[in-house]
DODO-505621 format. One line per field, with one value per atom (N, C-alpha, C): residue in one letter; atom name; x, y, z. Coordinates in Angstrom, 3 decimals, decimal comma. Last residue first. Layout:
// residues N
aa (A_...) .
at (CA_...) .
east (X_...) .
north (Y_...) .
up (Z_...) .
// end
This chain:
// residues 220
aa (X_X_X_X_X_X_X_X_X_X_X_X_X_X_X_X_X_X_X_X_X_X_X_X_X_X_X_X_X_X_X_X_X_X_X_X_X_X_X_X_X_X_X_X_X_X_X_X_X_X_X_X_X_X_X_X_X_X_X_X_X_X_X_X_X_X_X_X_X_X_X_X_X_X_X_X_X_X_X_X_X_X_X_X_X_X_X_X_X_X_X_X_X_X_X_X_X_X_X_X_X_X_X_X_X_X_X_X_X_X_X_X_X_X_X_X_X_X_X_X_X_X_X_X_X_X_X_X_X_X_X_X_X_X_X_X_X_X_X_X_X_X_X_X_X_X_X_X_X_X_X_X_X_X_X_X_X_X_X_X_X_X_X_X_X_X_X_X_X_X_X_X_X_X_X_X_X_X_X_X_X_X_X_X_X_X_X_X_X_X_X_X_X_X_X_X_X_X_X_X_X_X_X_X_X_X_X_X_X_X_X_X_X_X_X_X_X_X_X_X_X_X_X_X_X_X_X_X_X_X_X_X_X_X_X_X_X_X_X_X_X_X_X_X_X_X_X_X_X_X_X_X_X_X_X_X_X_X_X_X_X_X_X_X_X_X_X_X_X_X_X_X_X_X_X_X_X_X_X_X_X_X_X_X_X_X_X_X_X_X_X_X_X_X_X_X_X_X_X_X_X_X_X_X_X_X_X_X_X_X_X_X_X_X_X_X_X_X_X_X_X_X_X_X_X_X_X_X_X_X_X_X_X_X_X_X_X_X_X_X_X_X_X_X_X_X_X_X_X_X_X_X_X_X_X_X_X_X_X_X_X_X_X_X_X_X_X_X_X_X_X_X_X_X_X_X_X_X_X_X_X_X_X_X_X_X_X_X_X_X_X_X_X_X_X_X_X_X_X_X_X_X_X_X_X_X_X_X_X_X_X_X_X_X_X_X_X_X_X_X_X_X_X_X_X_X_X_X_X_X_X_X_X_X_X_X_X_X_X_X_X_X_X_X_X_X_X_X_X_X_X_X_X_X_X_X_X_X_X_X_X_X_X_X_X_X_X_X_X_X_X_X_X_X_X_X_X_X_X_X_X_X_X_X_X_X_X_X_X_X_X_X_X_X_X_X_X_X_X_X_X_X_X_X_X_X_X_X_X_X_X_X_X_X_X_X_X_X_X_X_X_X_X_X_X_X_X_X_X_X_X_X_X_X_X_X_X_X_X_X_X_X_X_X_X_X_X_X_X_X_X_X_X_X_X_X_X_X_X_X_X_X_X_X_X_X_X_X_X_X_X_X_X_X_X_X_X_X_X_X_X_X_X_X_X_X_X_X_X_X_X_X_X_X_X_X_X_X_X_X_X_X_X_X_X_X_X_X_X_X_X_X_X_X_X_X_X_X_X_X_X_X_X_X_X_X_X_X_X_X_X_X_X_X_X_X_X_X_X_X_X_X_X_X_X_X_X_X_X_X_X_X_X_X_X_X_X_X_X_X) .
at (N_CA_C_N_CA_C_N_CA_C_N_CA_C_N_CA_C_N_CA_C_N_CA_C_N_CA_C_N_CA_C_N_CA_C_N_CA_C_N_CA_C_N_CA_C_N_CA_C_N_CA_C_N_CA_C_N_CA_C_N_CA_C_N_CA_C_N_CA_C_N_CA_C_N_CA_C_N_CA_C_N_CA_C_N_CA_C_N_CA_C_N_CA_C_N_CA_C_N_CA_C_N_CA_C_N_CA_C_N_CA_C_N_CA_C_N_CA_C_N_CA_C_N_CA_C_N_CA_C_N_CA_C_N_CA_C_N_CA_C_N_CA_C_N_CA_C_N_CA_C_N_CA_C_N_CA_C_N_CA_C_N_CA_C_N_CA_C_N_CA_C_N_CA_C_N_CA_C_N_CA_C_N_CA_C_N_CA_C_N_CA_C_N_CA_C_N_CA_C_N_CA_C_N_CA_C_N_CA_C_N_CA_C_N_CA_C_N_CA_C_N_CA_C_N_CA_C_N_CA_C_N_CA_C_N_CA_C_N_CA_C_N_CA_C_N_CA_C_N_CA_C_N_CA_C_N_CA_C_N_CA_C_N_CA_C_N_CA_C_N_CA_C_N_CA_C_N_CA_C_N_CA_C_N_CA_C_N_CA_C_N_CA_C_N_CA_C_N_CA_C_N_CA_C_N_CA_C_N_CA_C_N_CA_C_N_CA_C_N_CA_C_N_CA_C_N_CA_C_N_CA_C_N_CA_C_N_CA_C_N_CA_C_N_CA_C_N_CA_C_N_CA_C_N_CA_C_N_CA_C_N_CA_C_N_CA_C_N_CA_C_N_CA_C_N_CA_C_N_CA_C_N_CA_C_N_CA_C_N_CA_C_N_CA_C_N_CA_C_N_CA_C_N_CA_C_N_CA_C_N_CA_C_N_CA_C_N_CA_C_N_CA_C_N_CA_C_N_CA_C_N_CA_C_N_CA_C_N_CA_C_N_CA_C_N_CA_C_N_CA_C_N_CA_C_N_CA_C_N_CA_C_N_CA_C_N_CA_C_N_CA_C_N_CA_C_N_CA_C_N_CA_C_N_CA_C_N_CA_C_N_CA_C_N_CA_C_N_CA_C_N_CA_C_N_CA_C_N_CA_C_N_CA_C_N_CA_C_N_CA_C_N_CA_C_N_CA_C_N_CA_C_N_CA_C_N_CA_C_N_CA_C_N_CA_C_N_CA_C_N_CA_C_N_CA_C_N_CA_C_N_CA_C_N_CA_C_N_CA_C_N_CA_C_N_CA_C_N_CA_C_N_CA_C_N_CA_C_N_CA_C_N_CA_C_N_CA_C_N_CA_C_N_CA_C_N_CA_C_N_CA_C_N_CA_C_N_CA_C_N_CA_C_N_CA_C_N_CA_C_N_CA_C_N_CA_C_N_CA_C_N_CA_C_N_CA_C_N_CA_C_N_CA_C_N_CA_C_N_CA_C_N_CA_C_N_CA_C_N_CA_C_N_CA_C_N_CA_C_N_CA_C_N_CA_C_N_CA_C_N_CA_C_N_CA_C_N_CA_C_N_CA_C_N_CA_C_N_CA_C_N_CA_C_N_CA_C_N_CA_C_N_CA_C_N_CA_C_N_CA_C_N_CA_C_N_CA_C_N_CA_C_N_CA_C_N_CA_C_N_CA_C_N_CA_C_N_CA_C_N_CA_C_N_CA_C_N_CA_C) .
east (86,884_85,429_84,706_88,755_88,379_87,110_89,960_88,580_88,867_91,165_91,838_91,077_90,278_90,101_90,839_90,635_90,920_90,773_88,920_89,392_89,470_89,231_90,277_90,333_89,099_90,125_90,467_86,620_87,717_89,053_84,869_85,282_86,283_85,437_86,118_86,543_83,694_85,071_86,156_80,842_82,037_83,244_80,874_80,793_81,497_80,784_81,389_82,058_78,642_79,454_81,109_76,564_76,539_77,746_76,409_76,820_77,216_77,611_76,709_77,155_80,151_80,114_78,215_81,956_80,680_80,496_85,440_84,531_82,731_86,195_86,211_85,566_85,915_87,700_87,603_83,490_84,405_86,038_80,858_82,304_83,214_78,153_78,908_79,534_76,838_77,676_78,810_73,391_74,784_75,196_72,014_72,380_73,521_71,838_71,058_71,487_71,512_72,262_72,602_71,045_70,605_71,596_74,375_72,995_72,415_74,151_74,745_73,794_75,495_74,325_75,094_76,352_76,797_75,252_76,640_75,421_75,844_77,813_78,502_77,087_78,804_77,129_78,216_80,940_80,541_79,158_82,959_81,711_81,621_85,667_85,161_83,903_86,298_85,956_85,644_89,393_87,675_87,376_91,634_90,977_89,582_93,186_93,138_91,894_93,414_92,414_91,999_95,510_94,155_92,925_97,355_97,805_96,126_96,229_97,175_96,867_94,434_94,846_95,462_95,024_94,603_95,112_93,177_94,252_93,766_91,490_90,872_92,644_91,680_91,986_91,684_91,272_91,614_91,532_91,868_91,989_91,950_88,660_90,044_90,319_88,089_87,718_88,894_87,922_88,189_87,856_86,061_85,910_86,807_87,168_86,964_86,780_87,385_88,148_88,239_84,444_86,231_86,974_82,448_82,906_84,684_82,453_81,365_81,213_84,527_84,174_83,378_83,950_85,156_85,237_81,232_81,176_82,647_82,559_81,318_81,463_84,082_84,574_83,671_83,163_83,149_83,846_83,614_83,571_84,069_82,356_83,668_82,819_81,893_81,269_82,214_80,746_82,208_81,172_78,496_78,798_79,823_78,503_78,993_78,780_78,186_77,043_77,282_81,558_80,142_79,239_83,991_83,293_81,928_86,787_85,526_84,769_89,264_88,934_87,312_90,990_90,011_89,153_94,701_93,464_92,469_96,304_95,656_94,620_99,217_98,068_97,407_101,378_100,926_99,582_103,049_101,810_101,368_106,728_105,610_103,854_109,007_108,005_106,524_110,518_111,243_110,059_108,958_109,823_110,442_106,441_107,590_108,403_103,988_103,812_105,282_103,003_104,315_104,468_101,335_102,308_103,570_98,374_99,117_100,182_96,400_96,089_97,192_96,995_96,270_96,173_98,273_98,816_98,195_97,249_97,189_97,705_94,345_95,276_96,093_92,473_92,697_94,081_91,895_92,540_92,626_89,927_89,820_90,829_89,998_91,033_91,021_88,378_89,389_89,856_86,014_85,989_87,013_84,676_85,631_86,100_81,844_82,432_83,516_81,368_80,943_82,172_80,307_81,401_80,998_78,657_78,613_79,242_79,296_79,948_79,825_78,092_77,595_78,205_79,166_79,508_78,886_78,751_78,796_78,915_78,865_78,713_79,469_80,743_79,626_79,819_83,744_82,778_82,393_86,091_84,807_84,350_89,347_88,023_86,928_91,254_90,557_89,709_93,399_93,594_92,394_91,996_92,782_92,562_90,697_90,227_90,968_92,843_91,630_90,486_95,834_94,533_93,855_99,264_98,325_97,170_101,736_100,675_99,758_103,828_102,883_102,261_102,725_103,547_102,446_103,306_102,623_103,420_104,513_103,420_103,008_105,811_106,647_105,569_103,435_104,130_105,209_101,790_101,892_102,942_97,538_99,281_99,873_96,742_97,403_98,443_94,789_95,780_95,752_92,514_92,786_93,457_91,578_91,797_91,878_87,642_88,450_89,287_86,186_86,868_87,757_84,301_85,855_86,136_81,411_82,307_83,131_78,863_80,688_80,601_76,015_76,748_78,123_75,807_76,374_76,863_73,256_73,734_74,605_73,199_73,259_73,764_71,328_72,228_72,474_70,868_71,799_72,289_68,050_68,052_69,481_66,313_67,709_68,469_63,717_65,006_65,861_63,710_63,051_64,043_64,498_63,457_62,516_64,947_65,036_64,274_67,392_66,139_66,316_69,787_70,122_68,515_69,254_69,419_69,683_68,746_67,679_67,434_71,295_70,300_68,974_72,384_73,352_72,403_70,438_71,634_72,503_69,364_68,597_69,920_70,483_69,930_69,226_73,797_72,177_71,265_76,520_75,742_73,774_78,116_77,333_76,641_79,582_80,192_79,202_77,833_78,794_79,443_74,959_75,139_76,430_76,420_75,373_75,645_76,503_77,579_77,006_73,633_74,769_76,124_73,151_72,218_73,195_74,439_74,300_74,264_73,081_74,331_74,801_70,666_70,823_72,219_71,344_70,723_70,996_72,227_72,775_72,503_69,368_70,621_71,745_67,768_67,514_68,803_69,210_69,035_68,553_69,198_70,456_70,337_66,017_67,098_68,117_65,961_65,741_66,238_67,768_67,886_67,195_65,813_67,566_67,669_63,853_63,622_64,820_64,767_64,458_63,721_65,601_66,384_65,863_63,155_63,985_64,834_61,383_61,154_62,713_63,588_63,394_62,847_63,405_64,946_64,703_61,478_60,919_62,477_61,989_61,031_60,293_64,266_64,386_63,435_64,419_65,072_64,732_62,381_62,466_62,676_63,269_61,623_61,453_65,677_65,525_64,645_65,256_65,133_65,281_65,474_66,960_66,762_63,267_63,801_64,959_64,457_63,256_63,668_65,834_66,164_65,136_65,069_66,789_66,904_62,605_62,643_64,483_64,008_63,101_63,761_67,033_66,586_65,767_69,211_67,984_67,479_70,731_70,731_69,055_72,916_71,511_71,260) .
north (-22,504_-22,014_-21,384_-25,384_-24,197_-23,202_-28,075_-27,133_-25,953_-28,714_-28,045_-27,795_-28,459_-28,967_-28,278_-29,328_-27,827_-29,321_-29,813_-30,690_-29,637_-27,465_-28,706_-29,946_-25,628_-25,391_-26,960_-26,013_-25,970_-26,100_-26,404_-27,278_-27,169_-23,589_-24,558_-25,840_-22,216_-21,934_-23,106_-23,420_-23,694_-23,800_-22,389_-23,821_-24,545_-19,782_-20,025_-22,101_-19,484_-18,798_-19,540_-20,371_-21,039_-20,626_-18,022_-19,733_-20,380_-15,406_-16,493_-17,548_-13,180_-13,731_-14,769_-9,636_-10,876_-11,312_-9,938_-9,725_-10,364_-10,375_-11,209_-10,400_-8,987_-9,224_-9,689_-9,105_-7,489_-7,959_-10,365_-10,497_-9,016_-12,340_-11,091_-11,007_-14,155_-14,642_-13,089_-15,196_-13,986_-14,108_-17,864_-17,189_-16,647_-19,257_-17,692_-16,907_-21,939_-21,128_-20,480_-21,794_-22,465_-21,535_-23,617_-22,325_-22,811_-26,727_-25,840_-24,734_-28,920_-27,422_-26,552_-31,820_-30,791_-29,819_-35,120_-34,031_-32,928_-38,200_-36,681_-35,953_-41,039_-40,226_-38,847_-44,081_-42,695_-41,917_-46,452_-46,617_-44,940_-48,907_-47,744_-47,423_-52,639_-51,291_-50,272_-54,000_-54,032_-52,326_-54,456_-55,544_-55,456_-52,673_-52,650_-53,713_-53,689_-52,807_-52,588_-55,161_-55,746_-54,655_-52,587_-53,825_-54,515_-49,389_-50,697_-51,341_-47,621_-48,418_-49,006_-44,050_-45,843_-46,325_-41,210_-42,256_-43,507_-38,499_-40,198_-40,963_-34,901_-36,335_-37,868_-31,317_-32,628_-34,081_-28,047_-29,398_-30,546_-26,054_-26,723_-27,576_-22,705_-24,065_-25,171_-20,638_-21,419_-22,720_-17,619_-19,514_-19,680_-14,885_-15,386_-16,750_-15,056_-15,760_-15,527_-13,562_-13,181_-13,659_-15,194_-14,601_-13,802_-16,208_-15,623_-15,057_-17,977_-16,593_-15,361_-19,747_-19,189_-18,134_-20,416_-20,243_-19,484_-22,051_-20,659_-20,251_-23,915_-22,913_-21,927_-25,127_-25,217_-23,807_-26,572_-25,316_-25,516_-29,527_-28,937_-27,755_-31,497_-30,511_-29,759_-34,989_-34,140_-32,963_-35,537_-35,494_-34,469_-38,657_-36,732_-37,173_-41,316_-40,807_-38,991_-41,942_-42,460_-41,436_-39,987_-39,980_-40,761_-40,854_-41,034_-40,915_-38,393_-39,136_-39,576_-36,857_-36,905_-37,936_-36,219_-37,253_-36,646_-34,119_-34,014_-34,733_-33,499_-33,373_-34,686_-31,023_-31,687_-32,082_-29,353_-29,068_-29,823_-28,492_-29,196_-28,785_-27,115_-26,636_-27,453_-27,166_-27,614_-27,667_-26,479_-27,465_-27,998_-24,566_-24,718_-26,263_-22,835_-23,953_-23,979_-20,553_-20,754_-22,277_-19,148_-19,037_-19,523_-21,060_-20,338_-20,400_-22,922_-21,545_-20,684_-25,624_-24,866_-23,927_-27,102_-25,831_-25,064_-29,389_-28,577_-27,399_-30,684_-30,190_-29,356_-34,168_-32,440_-31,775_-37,040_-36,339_-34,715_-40,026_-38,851_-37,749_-42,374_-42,511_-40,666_-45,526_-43,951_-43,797_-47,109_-47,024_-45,419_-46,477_-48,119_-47,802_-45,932_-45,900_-47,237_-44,051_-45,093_-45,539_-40,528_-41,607_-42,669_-37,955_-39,079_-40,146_-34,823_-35,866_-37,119_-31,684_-32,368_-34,228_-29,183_-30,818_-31,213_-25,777_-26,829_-28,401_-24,552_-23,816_-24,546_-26,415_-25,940_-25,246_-27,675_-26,728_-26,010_-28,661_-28,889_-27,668_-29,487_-28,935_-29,010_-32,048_-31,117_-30,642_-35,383_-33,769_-32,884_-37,997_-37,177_-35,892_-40,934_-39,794_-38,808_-42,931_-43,753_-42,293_-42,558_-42,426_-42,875_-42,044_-42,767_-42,532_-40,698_-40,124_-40,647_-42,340_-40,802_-40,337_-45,707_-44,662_-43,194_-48,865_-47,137_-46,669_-50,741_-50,696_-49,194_-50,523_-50,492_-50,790_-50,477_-49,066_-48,909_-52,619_-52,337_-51,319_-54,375_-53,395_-52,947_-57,526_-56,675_-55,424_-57,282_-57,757_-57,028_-56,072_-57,757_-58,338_-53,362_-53,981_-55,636_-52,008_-52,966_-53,129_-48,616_-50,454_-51,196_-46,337_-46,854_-48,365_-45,497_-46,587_-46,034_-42,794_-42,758_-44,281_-40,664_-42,345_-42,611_-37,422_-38,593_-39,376_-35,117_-36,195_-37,238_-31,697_-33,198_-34,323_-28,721_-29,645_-31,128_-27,140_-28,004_-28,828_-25,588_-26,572_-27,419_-24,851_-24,588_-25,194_-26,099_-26,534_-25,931_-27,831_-26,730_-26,895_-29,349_-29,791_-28,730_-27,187_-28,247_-28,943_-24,151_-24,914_-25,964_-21,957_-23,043_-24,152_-19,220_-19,503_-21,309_-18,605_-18,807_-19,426_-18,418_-19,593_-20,036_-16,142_-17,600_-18,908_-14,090_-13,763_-15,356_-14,652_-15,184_-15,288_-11,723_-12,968_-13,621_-10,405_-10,223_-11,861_-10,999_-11,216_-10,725_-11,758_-9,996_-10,198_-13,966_-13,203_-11,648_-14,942_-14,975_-13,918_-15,281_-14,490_-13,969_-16,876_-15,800_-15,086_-19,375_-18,784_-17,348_-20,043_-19,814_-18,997_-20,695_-19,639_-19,093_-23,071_-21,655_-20,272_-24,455_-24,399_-23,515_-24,960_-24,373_-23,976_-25,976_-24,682_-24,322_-28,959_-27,847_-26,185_-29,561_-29,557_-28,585_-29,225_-28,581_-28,738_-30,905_-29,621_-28,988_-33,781_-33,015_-31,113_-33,970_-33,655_-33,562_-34,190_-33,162_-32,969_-36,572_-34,766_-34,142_-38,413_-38,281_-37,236_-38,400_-38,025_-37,950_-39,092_-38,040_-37,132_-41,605_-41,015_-39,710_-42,662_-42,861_-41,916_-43,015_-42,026_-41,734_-43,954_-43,057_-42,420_-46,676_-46,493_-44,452_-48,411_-47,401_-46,488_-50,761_-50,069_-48,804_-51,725_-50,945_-50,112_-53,365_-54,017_-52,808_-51,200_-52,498_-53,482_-48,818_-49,404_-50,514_-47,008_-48,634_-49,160_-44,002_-44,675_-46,325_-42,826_-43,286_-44,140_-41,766_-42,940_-43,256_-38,893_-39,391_-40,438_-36,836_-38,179_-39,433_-34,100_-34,839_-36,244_-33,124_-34,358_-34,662_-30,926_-30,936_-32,202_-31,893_-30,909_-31,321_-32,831_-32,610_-31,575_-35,671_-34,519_-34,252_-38,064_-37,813_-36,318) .
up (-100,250_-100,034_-101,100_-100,425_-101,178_-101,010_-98,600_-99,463_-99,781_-96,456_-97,711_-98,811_-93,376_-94,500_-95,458_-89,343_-90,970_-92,581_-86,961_-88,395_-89,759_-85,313_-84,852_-86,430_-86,436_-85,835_-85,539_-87,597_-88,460_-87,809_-85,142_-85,676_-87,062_-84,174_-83,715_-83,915_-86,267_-86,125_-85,137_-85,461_-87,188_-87,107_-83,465_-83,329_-84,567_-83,895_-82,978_-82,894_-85,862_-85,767_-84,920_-83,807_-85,096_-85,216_-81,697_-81,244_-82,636_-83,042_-82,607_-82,644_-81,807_-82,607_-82,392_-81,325_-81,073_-81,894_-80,111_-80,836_-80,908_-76,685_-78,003_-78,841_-73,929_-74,609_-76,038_-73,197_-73,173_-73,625_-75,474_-74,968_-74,215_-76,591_-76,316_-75,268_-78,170_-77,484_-78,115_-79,734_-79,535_-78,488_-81,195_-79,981_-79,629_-82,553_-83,205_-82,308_-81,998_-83,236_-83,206_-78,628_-79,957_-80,875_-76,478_-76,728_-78,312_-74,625_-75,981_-75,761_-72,753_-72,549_-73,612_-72,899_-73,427_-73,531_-71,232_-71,893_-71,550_-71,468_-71,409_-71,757_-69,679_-70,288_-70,283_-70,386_-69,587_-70,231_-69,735_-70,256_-69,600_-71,184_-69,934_-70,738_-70,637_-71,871_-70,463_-70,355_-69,956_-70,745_-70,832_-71,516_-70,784_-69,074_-70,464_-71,499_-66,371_-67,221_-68,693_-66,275_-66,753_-67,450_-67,493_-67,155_-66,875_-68,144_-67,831_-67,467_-70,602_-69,527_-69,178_-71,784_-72,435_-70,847_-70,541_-70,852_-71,496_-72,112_-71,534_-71,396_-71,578_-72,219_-71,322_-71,388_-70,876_-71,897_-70,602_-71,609_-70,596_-69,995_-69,401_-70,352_-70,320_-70,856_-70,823_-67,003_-68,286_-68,723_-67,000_-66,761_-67,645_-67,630_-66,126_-65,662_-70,339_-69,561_-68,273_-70,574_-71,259_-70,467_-70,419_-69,631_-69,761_-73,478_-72,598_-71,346_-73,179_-74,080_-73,915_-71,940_-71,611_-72,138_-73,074_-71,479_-71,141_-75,249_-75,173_-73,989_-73,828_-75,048_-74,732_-70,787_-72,673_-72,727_-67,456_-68,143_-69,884_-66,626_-67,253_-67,992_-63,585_-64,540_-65,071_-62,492_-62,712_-63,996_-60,179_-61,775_-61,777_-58,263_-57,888_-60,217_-57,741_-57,335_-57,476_-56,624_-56,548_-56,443_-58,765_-56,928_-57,278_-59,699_-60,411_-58,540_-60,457_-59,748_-59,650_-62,993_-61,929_-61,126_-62,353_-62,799_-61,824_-64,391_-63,018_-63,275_-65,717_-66,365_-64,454_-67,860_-66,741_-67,069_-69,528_-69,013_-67,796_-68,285_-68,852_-68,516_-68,280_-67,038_-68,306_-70,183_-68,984_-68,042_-72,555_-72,246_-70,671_-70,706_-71,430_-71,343_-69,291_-70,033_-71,097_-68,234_-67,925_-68,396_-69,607_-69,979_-69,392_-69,865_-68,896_-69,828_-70,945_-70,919_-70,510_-68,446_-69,596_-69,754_-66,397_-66,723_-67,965_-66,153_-64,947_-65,075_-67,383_-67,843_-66,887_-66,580_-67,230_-66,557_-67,281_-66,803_-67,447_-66,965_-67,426_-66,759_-65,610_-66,685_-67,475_-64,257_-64,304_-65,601_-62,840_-64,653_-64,683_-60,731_-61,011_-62,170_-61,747_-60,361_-60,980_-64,688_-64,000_-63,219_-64,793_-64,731_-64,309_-66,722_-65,721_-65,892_-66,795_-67,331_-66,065_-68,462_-67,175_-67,452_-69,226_-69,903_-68,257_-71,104_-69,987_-70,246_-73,493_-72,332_-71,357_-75,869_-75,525_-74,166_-76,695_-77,693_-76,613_-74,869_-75,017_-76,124_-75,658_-74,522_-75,551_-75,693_-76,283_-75,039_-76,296_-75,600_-76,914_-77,382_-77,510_-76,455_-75,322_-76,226_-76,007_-75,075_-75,313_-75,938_-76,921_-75,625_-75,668_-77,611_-77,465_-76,287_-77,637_-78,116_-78,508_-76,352_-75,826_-76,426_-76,519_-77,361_-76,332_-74,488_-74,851_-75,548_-74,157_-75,084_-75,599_-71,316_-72,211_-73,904_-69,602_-69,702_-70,778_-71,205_-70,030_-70,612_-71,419_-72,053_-70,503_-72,582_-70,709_-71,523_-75,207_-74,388_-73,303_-76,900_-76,362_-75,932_-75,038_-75,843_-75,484_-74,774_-74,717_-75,335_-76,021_-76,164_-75,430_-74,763_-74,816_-74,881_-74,870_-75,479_-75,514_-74,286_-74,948_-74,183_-75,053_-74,912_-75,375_-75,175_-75,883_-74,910_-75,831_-74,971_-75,775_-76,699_-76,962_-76,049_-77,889_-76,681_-76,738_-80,044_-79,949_-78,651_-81,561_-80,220_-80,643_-83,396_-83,445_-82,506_-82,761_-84,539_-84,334_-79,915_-80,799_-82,064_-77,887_-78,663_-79,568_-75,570_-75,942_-76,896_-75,356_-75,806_-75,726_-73,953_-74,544_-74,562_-73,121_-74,479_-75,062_-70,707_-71,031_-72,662_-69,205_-68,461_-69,755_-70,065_-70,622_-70,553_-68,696_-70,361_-71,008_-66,770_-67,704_-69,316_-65,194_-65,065_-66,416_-66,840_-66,230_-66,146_-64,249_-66,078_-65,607_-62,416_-62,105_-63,449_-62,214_-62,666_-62,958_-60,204_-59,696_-60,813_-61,390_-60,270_-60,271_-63,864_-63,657_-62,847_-61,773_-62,637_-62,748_-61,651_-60,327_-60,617_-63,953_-62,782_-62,065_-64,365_-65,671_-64,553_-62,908_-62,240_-62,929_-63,561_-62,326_-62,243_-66,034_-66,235_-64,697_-65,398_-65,822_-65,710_-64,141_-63,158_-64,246_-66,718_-65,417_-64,603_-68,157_-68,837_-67,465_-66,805_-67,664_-67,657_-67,506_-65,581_-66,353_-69,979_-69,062_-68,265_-70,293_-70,883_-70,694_-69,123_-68,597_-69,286_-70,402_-69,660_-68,839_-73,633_-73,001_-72,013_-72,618_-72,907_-72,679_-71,922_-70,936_-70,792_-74,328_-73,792_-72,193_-75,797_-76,096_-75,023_-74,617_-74,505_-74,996_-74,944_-73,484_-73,343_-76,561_-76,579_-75,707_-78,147_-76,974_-76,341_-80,308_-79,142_-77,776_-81,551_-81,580_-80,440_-81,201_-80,630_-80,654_-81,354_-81,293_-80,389_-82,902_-81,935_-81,944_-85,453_-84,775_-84,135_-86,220_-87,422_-86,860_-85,447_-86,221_-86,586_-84,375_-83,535_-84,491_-84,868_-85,201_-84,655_-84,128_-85,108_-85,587_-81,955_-83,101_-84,288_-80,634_-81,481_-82,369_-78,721_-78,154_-79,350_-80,577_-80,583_-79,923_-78,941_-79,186_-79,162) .
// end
């Protein structure tokens, strides 16, 4: 659900869901306030001027990208078990995040999200694998992942961690996982200045990653 000026027009389900809109965007607010506090806090910590990361990401304006997404992981229709797997099977591939921040609500009982324990690092080799570090679903805690912008934005003082969904074993497999992700984007327009990157805007920034990860053979 994009938080941006009439991007939601004609989406809502008033039908079967008649209170599912305003609900929704009263869960992206408290999203956007508990994020933004925690923007704040960062802020302080890396000496940024106040307001420089806290004040760029809008809600419900036209350049406005923050978005909430409802994630489904399926069920499958059997018990898999360790001899089923291929290694390059998940329930959601290895990536980091685009945006500033990922405020990521887990449902208790429901594992499977793991990040990366050697990301970024050079000592990542055949023999000295990446690894990879489950997070553990805490009742009632929101797991929070440092984005792309935010790693940039502090010339890699934050990093943007990898991580990935495993597929499940043995009964698990045959119950679906269920999670809330709401991504604190900046709007478009919004310059994202660097003492290690060139400057680029969020728009800028958001293109480049999505080529990076779905390159096309277009012709520009």
């Amino acid at each position: 659900m994009a938080a941006r000026k009439d991007a939601m027009n004609d989406f809502w389900p008033t039908e079967v869901m008649p209170d599912f809109e305003v609900k929704s965007k009263q869960f992206i607010e408290k999203c956007h306030e508990v994020g933004t506090r925690v923007l704040h806090l960062l802020e302080m910590k890396l000496g940024m001027v106040q307001g420089q990361i806290t004040e760029c990401n809008t809600l419900w304006d036209d350049e406005s990208k923050c978005v909430l997404r409802l994630l489904h992981y399926p069920a499958t229709d059997h018990v898999i078990g360790s001899e089923d797997l291929d290694q390059n099977q998940w329930r959601a591939a290895p990536h980091t995040d685009f945006a500033l921040l990922t405020l990521l609500f887990q449902k208790f009982g429901e594992e499977g999200l793991q990040c990366a324990r050697r990301h970024h690092s050079k000592d990542v080799t055949e023999s000295h694998p990446l690894g990879w570090q489950p997070v553990p679903v805490v009742d009632g805690a929101i797991t929070v992942n440092i984005g792309d912008m935010l790693q940039r934005w502090s010339s890699d003082k934050l990093i943007s961690n990898l991580h990935h969904v495993v597929m499940p074993m043995g009964e698990d497999a045959t119950k679906s996982r269920y999670s809330m992700a709401f991504f604190l984007q900046p709007d478009d327009s919004t310059v994202i200045e660097s003492e290690k990157y060139e400057t680029v805007t969020a728009l800028q920034m958001i293109q480049g990653r999505v080529r990076a990860y779905w390159p096309t053979t277009d012709k520009e």
